[in-house]
C-alpha positions as CSV (number, residue, x, y, z in Angstrom):
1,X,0.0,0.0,0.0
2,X,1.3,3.7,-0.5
3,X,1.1,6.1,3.0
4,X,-1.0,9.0,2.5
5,X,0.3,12.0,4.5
6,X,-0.9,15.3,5.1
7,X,1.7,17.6,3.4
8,X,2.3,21.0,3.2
9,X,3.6,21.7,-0.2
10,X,2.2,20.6,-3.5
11,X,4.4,21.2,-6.7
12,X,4.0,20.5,-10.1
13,X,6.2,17.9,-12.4
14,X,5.4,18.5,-16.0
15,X,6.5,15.8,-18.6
16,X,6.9,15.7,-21.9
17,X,6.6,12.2,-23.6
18,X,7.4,10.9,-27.1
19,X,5.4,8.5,-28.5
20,X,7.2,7.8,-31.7
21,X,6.8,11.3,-33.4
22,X,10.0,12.0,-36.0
23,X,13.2,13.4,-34.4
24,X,15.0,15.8,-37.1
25,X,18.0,14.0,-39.1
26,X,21.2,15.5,-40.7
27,X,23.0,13.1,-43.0
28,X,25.5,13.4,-45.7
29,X,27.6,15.9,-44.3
30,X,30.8,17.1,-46.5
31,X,32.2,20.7,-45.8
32,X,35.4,22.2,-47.9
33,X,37.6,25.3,-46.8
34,X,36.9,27.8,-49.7
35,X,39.9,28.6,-51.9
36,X,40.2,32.1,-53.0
37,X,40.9,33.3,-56.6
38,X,45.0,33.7,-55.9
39,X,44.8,30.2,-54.6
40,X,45.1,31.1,-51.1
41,X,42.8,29.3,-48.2
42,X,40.2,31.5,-46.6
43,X,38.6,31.1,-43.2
44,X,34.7,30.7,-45.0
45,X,34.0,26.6,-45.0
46,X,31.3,25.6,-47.0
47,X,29.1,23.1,-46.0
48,X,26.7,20.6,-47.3
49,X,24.4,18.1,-45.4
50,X,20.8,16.8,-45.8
51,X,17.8,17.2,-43.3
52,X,14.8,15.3,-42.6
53,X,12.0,16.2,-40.0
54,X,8.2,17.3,-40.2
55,X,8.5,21.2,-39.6
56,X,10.4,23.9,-39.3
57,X,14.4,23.3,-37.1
58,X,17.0,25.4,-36.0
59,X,20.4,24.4,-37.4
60,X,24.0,24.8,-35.7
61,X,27.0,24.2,-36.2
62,X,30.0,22.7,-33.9
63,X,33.8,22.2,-34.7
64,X,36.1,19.8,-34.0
65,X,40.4,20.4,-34.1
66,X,40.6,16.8,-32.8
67,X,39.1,14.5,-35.6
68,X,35.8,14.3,-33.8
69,X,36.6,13.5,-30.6
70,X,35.1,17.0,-29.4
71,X,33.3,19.7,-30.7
72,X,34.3,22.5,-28.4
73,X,33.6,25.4,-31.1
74,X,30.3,26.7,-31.8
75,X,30.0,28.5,-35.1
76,X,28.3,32.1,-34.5
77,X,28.5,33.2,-38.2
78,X,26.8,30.8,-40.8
79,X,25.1,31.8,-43.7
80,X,22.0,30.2,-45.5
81,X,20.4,27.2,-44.5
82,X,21.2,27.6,-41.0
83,X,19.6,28.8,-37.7
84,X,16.0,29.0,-37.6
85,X,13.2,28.2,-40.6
86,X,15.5,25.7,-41.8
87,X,12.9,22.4,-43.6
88,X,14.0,19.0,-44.7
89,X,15.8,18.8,-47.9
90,X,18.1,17.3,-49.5
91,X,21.9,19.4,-50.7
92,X,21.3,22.4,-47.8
93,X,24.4,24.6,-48.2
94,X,25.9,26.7,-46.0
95,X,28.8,28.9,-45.1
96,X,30.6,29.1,-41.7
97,X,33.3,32.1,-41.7
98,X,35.9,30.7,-39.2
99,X,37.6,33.7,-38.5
100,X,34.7,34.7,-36.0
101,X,35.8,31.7,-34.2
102,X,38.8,29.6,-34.9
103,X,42.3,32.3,-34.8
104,X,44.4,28.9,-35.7
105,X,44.9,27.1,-39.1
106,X,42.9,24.0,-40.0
107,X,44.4,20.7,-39.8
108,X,43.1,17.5,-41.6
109,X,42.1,16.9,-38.3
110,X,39.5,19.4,-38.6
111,X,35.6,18.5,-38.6
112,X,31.9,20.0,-38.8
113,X,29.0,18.7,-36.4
114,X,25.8,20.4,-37.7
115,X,23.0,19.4,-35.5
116,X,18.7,20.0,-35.9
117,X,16.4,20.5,-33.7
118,X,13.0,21.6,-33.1
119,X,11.6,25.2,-32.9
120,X,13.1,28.6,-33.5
121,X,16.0,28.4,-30.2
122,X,19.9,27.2,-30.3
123,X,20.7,24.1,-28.2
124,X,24.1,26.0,-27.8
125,X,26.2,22.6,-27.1
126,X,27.1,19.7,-30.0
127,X,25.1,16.4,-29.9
128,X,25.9,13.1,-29.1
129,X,27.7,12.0,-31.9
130,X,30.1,13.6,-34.0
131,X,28.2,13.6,-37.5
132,X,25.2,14.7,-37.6
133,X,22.4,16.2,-34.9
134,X,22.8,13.0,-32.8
135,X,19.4,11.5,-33.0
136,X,17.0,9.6,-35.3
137,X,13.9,7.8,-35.0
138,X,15.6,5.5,-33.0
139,X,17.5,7.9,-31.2
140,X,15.8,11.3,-30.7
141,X,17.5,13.9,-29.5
142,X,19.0,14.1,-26.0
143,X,17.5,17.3,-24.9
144,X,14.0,19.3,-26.4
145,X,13.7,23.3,-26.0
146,X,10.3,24.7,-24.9
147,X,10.3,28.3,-26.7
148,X,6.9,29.7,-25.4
149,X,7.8,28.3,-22.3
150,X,11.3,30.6,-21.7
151,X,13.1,27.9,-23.1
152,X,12.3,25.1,-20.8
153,X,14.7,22.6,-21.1
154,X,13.8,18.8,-21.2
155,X,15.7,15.9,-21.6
156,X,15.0,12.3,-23.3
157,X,14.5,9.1,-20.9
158,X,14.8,5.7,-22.9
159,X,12.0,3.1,-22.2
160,X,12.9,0.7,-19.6
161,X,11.9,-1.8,-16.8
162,X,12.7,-0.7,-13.4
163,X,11.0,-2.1,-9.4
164,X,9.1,0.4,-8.6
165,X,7.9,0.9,-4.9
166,X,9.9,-0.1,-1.3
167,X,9.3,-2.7,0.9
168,X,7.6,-0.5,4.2
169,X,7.6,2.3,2.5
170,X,5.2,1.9,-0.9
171,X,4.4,-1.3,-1.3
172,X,3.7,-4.0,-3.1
173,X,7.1,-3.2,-5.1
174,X,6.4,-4.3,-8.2
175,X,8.1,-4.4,-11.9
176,X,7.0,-1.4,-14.2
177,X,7.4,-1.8,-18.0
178,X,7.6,1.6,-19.6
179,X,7.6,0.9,-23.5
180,X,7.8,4.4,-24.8
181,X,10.4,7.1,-23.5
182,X,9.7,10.4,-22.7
183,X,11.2,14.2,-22.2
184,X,11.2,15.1,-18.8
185,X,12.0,18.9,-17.3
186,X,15.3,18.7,-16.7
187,X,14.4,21.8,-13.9
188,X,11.7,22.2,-11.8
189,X,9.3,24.6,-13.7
190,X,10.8,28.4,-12.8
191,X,8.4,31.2,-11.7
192,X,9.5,32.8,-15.3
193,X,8.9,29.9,-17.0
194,X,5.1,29.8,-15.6
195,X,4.7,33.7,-16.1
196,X,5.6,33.2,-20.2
197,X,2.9,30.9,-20.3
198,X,0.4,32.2,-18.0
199,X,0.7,36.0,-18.5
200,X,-2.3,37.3,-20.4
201,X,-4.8,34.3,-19.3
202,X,-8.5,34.8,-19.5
203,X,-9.3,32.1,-16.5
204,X,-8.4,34.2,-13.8
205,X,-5.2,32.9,-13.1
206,X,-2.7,34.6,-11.3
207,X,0.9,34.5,-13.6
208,X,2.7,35.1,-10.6
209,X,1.6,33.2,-7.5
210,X,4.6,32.0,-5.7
211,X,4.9,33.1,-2.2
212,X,8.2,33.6,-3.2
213,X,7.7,35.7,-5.9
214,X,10.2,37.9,-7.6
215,X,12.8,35.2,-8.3
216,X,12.5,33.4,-12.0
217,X,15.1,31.0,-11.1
218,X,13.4,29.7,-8.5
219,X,10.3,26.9,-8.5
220,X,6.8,28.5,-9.2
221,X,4.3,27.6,-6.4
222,X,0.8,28.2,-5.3
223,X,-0.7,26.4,-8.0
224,X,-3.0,23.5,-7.8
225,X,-3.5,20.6,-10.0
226,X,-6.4,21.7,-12.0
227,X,-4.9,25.0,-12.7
228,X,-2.1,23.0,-14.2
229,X,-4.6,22.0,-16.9
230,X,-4.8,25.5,-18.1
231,X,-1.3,25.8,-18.3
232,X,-0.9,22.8,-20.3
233,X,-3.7,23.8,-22.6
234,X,-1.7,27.3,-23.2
235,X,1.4,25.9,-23.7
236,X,0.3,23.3,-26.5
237,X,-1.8,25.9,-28.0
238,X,1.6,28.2,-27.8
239,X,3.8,25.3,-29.2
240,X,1.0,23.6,-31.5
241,X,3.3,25.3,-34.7
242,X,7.0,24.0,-33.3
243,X,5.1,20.1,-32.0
244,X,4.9,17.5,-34.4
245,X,2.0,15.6,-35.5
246,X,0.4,13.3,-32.3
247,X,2.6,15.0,-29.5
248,X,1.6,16.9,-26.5
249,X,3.1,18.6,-22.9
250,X,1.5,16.7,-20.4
251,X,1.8,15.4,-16.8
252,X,3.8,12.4,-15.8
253,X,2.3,9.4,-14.3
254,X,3.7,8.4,-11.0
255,X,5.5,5.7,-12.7
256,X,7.5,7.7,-15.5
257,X,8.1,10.2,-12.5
258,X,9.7,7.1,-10.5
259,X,11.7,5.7,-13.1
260,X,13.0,9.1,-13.8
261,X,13.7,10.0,-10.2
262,X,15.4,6.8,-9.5
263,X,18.1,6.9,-12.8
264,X,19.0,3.4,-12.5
265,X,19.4,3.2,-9.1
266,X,17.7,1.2,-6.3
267,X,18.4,2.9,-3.3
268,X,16.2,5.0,-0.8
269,X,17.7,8.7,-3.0
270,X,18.8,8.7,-6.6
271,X,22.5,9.6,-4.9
272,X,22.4,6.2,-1.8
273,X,20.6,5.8,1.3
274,X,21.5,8.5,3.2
275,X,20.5,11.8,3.3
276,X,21.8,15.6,4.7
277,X,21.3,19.4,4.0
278,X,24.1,19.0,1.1
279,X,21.7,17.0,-0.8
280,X,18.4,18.4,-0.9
281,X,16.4,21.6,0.3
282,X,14.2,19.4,3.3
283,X,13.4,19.3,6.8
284,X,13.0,23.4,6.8
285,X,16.9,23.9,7.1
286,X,16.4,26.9,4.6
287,X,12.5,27.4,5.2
288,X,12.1,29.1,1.5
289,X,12.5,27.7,-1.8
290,X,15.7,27.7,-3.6
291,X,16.9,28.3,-7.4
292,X,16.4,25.3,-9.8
293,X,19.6,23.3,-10.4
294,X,21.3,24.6,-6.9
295,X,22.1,20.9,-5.9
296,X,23.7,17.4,-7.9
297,X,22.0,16.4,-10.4
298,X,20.9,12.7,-10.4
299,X,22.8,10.1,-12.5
300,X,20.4,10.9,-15.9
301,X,20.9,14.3,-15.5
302,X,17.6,15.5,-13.5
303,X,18.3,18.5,-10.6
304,X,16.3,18.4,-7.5
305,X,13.6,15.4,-8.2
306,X,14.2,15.4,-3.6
307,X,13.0,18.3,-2.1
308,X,12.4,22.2,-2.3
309,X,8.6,21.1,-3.7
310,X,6.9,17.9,-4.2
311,X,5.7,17.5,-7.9
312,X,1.8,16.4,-9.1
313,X,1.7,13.4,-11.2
314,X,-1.0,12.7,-13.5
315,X,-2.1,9.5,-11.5
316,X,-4.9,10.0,-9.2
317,X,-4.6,7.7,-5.9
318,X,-4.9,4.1,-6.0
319,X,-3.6,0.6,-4.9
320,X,-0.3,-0.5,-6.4
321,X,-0.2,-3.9,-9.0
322,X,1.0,-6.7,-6.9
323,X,2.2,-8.2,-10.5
324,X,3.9,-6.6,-13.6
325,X,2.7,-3.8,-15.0
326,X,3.1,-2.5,-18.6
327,X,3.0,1.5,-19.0
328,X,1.4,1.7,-15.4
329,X,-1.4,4.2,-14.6
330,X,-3.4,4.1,-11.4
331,X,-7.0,4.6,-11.0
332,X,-8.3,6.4,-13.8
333,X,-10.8,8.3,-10.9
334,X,-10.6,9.0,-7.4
335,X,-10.6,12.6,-5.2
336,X,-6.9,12.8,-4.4
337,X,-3.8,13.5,-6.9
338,X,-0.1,11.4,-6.5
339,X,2.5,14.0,-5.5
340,X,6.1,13.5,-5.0
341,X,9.5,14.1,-4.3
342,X,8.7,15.9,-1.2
343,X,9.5,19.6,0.1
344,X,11.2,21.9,1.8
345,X,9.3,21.3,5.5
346,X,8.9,17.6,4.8
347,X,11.6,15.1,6.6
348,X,14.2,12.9,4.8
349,X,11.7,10.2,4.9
350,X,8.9,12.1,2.6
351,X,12.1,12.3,0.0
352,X,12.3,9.0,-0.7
353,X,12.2,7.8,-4.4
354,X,9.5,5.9,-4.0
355,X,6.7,7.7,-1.4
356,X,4.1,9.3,-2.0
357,X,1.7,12.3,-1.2
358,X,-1.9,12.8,-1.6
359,X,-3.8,15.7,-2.2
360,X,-7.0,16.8,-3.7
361,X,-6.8,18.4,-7.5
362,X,-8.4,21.5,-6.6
363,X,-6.4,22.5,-3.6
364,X,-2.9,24.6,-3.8
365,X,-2.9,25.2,0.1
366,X,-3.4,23.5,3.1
367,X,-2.9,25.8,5.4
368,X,-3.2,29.9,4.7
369,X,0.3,30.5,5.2
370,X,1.8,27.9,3.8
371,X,2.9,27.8,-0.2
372,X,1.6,24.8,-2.2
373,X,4.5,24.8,-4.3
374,X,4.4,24.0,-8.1
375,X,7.0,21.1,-10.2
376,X,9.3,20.4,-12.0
377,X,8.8,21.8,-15.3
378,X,5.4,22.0,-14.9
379,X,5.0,19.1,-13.6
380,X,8.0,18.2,-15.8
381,X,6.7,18.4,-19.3
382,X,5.8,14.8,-21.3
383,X,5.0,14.8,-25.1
384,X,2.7,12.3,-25.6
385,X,1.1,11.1,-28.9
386,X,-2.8,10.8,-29.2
């Protein structure tokens, strides 16, 4: 069974989950250092690769002195088919002049990484391969970029099998199957994040409702679970030009949120078993919220999934599986949401990577002077396909 607690915060996880839409592909790369008509070498390289995807990408360019091994130089001036508005197409051309950015001559060690991505923003680091934008339908991109959403960043989790639950803690613990991966806030959602979004709403939603207001590094709270819905349903309308066909920013189920939080691992936090102020914002040892990203990350690369504000999941409350489960869900009804993570006032215990707090949709306090506080990106944000 999973312990309901009274808790004092409530924050929002959004997630953003891929359900087989196509990631952008750069292929057929070839780039030559342009002679000039006295025979000399000039610092303008022209390149040539081909693109597929389904809309419009933003295209940049990374080089490498080391034959690949890194791509330490990003290239600020490029010419034609590059940066935003770039389509699919075969023989795209353009020009990188390497004097903005390179003062040393090219070796034949020497080589071009041009990497695609969704929407009209720079990545502004080289993918994960050396040749090419480092993802395919088989391999989407690592990270995603949320324009409308102050560049929300989100980062890819591969489909997996993982034990989810603890014995005494949330139990039964029982093997989840999750046969689709998913982007996942790789921050909790910002108060600046939630004020692009929000700002200019006709439900009668404050933009700015954090207790802590005035800081848009730091979590957004005060919202509820219901008026996440009207975020979500402003940022898909916001993004519905830069998402491809099928795909939607939604909630997290308590599972993906699990699988996430754990990274791998099987032990009571992401980083071991034991826990202290270094770790996580908890047991009100600060009493306030801190910035996004102020602590470790976990081993796949997601800050703060312990503490500073427990996160809604899409799951309503209900009795755990005591056999497998395939792309688990709770009950599809019930009158109290799955939060977790944990907060700022709650003990080391209510951290755990596998416990869990309830709390009714509608409700964003408990008490009049104490913050519900809002998720990880959003909630952290999920594309899902219809």
């Amino acid at each position: 069974m999973k312990i309901l607690v009274k808790s004092l915060y409530a924050f929002i996880l959004l997630a953003v989950c891929n359900l087989g839409a196509q990631a952008p592909i750069v292929s057929n790369i070839s780039y030559s250092q342009r002679v000039a008509q006295e025979g000399n070498l000039t610092k303008l390289v022209d390149i040539q690769y081909d693109l597929e995807g389904n809309r419009s990408m933003f295209v940049e360019f990374f080089f490498s002195h080391d034959g690949g091994v890194t791509f330490p130089v990003q290239c600020t001036v490029v010419s034609f088919d590059a940066g935003s508005g770039v389509y699919a197409g075969v023989d795209k051309n353009a020009t990188w002049d390497a004097s903005a950015d390179w003062d040393q001559n090219f070796t034949d060690r020497g080589r071009i990484m041009v990497k695609a991505t969704y929407g009209n923003q720079p990545t502004g680091f080289p993918g994960v391969d050396g040749n090419g934008s480092g993802s395919g339908p088989a391999s989407p991109a690592p990270t995603h970029i949320v324009p409308s959403a102050d560049n929300l960043e989100m980062i890819w989790v591969e489909p997996g099998t993982f034990s989810m639950g603890q014995v005494g803690v949330a139990e039964p613990v029982h093997e989840v199957t999750l046969t689709e991966g998913f982007y996942l806030g790789k921050f909790e959602v910002t108060q600046g994040q939630y004020e692009a979004v929000m700002t200019g709403n006709v439900d009668g939603l404050n933009a700015t409702p954090s207790l802590y207001s005035g800081n848009p590094n730091r979590p957004v709270e005060q919202v509820a679970h219901d008026d996440i819905q009207i975020f979500l349903a402003r940022l898909n309308a916001q993004e519905a030009g830069n998402l491809p066909a099928g795909w939607a920013y939604v909630l997290p189920t308590e599972a993906q949120w699990e699988y996430a939080c754990r990274a791998g691992t099987n032990t009571t936090y992401s980083w071991g078993n034991d826990i202290n102020a270094s770790h996580a914002n908890y047991n009100q040892f600060i009493g306030e919220t801190t910035n996004v990203g102020q602590y470790a990350p976990n081993p796949w690369g997601f800050y703060v999934m312990h503490g500073n504000v427990s996160e809604w999941t899409a799951d309503w409350y209900g009795s755990y599986s005591n056999g497998s489960v395939i792309d688990s869900l709770n009950a599809a009804s019930g009158s109290r949401r799955v939060r977790r993570g944990g907060s700022g006032l709650d003990t080391g215990a209510s951290l755990c990577s596998d416990y869990s707090l309830l709390q009714p949709p509608g409700l964003s306090v408990l008490l009049p002077w104490l913050p519900c506080w809002f998720p990880k990106t959003v909630a952290r944000e999920l594309f899902r396909e219809g």
